[in-house]
N, C-alpha and C positions, 0 to 999 in steps of 0.2 A: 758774385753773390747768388747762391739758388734763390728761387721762388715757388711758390705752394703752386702744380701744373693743376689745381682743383680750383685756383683762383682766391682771392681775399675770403674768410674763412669769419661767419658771424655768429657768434655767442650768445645765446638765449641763457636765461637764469632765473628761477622760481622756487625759493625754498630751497628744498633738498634734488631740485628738478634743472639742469641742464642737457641744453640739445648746442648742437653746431652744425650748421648746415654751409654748404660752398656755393660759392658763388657760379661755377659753372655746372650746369643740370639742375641747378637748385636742389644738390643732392642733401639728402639728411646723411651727413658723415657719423654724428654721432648722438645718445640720446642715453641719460643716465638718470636712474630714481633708486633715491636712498643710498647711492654709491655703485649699484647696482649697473652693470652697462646691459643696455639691452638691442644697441647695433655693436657689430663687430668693425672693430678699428683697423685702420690700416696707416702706413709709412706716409711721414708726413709730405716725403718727396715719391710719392707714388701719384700717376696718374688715377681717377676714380676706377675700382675695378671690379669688370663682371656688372655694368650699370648699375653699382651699387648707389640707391636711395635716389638715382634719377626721375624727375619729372618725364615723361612721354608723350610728345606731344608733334602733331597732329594724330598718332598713332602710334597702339604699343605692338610690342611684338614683331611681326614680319612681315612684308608684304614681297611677295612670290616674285623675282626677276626685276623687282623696283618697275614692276609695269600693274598698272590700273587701268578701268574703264573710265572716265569721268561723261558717264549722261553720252556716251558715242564718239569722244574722244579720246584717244588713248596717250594715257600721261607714262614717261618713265623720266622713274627717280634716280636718285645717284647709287651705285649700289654701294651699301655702309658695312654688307658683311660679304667681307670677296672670298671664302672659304665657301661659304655655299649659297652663295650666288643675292643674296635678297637683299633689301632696304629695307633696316632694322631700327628699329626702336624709334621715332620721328627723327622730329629736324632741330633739337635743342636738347639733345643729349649732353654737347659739347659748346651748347651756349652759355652765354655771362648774362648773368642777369643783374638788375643793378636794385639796389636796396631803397626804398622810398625815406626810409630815416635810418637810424641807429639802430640797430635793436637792446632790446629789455625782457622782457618776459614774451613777445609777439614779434615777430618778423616780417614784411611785405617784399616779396621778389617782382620783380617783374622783366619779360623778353618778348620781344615779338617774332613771329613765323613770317616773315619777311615771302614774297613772293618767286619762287626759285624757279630751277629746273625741276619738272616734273610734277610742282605744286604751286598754282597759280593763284595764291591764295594770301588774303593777310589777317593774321587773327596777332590779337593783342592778349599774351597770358598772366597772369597775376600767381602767385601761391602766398597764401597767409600761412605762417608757423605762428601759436598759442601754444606756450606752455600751461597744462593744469596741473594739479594738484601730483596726480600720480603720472603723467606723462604728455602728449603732445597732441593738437588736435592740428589738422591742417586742412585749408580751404585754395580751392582754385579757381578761378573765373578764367575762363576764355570768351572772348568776344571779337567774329566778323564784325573790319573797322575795311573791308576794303569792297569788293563788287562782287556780286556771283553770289551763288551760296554755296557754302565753303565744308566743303567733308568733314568731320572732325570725331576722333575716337581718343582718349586719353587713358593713360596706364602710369601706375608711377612701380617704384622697384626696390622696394624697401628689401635686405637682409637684417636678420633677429637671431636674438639670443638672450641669453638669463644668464649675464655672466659668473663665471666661477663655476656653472656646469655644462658638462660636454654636452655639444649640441648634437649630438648621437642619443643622450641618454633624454633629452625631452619628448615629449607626449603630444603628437598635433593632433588637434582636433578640428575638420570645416566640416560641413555640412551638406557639398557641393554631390547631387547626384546624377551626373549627368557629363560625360568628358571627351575631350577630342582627343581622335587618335593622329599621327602625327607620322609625317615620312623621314627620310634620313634626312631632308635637309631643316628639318623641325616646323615644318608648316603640315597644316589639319586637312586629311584628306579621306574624313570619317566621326563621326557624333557617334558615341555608345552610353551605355548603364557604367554607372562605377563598376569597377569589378575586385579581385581578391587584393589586386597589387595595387588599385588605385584608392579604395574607397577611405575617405577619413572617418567616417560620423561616428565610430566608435574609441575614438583613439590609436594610436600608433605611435610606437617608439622611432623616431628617423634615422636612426642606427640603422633600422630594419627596410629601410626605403631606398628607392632610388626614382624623382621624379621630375619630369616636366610635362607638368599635365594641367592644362587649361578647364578649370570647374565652373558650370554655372547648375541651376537648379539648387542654390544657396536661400536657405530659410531667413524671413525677417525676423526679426524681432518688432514687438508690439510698438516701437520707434524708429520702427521701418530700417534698420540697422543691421547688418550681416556682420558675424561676428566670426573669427578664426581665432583659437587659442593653441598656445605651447604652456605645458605644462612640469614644473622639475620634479624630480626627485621629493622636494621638499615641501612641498607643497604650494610655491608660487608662480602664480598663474599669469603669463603676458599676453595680453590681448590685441590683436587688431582687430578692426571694427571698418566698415565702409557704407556711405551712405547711398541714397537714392541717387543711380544713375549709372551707379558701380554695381554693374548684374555679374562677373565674370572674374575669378580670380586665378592665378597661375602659382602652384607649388613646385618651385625649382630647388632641388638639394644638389651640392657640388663637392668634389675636395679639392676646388681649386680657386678658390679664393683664399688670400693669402695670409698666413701664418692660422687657419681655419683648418683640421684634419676634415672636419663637415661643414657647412654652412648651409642656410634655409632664408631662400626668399618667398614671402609672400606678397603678392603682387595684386593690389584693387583694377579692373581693368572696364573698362566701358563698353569694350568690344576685343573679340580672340585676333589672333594672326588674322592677315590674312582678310581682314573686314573691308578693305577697301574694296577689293575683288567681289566678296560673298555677299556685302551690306548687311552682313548679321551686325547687329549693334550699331551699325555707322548713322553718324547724325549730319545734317545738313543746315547748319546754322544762316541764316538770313542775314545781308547786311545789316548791320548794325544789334543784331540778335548777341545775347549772352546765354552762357549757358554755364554754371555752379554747381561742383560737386565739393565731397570732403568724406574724410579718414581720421584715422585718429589710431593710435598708440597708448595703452597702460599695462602697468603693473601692479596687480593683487599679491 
């Protein structure tokens, strides 16, 4: 008998508003309003792919050689991407997180970062999924439960879409003025201005793109809220949103995510590649210190 390699597999339901998130990554697999899909699906006996809708956690993104400083000592981690060489996406990518009840309209994940090779650290993480009205809000607590004060940068990895049109022919829009340039092996070895090929703030067809480009310099909203939108044809508008704490977001487009000619993730991130090295972004949480961020998904 196969089994789902994404792990037990928990159904959210509100109105016309269904999500399904897996139990390993705490990935958001899928996420539907009004019939509407607005993650792209994949085989039910596929591994998650392309860190689709994963949690990131002690760190998103890459860190150079899985080697850090920590305060004079030098940590190396496992390396998780052996094509070019780094320690990718944290240490619960391909954790099981285990569900505090049933789910209903809200969901609570929780996994812990267990003390490893190369991170001597133990943080206890939570993610809340809330379904609303037009789509999904989600919360996460991380809390040093162990000694030390503990690095901590979190990114999650959502992929979007308007289903039923081609995700070439939508319209992004961020706000982000400000972008790192990036070497062959996809770590930031340069801060610049938007430029012709990168800039969102006016719109852009993603047909017309090809990116993976780290933005900060993202405008609030008067609810302190950074907001990213796609746009169809038709005029319905899917938003992400990221709150206080989330400065930094990443536009990855692909065509190789699967049964996708294009796909488009956006990504809320705490801190770029690479932070553990640079401490752009990186927080040091206190024994027994928490620290609460949150996101959120709709459709107009």
């Amino acid at each position: 008998m196969s089994t789902d390699p994404t792990g037990h597999r928990f159904t959210l339901t509100r109105g016309t508003v269904t999500a399904e998130v897996a139990q390993v990554g705490a990935a958001l697999r899928a996420l539907t309003v009004d019939g509407t899909d607005l993650v792209p699906r994949y085989s039910d006996d596929s591994p998650t792919p392309a860190a689709s809708g994963v949690v990131l956690v002690p760190w998103p993104n890459r860190i150079r050689d899985g080697i850090w400083d920590d305060e004079g000592t030098v940590r190396r981690l496992a390396i998780s991407e052996p094509a070019l060489g780094n320690a990718s996406h944290g240490l619960l990518r391909f954790g099981a997180y285990t569900a505090d009840a049933a789910p209903t309209d809200t969901l609570t994940l929780r996994a812990d970062v267990f003390p490893q090779t190369g991170y001597p650290y133990h943080l206890a993480t939570a993610v809340t999924f809330t379904l609303t009205d037009r789509g999904l809000h989600i919360a996460h607590v991380v809390q040093n439960v162990g000694s030390g004060a503990a690095p901590v940068a979190l990114g999650v990895h959502p992929y979007l879409q308007i289903g039923g049109v081609p995700t070439a022919d939508l319209v992004i829009r961020s706000s982000g003025t400000r972008r790192l340039v990036l070497d062959e092996r996809s770590l930031p070895i340069d801060e610049r201005d938007v430029d012709e090929a990168t800039d969102l703030r006016g719109g852009r067809r993603l047909g017309d793109l090809s990116l993976d480009t780290a933005y900060r310099g993202l405008d609030r909203g008067a609810d302190g809220r950074i907001r990213h939108t796609l746009t169809a044809p038709d005029g319905r508008i899917l938003t992400l949103w990221q709150g206080e704490g989330f400065d930094w977001a990443q536009v990855f487009t692909t065509d190789r995510y699967p049964g996708q000619p294009l796909a488009v993730a956006i990504e809320p991130m705490t801190a770029p590649a690479d932070a553990f090295n640079s401490g752009v972004g990186l927080r040091r949480l206190a024994p027994g210190e928490e620290w609460s961020l949150e996101w959120g998904v709709e459709l107009a």
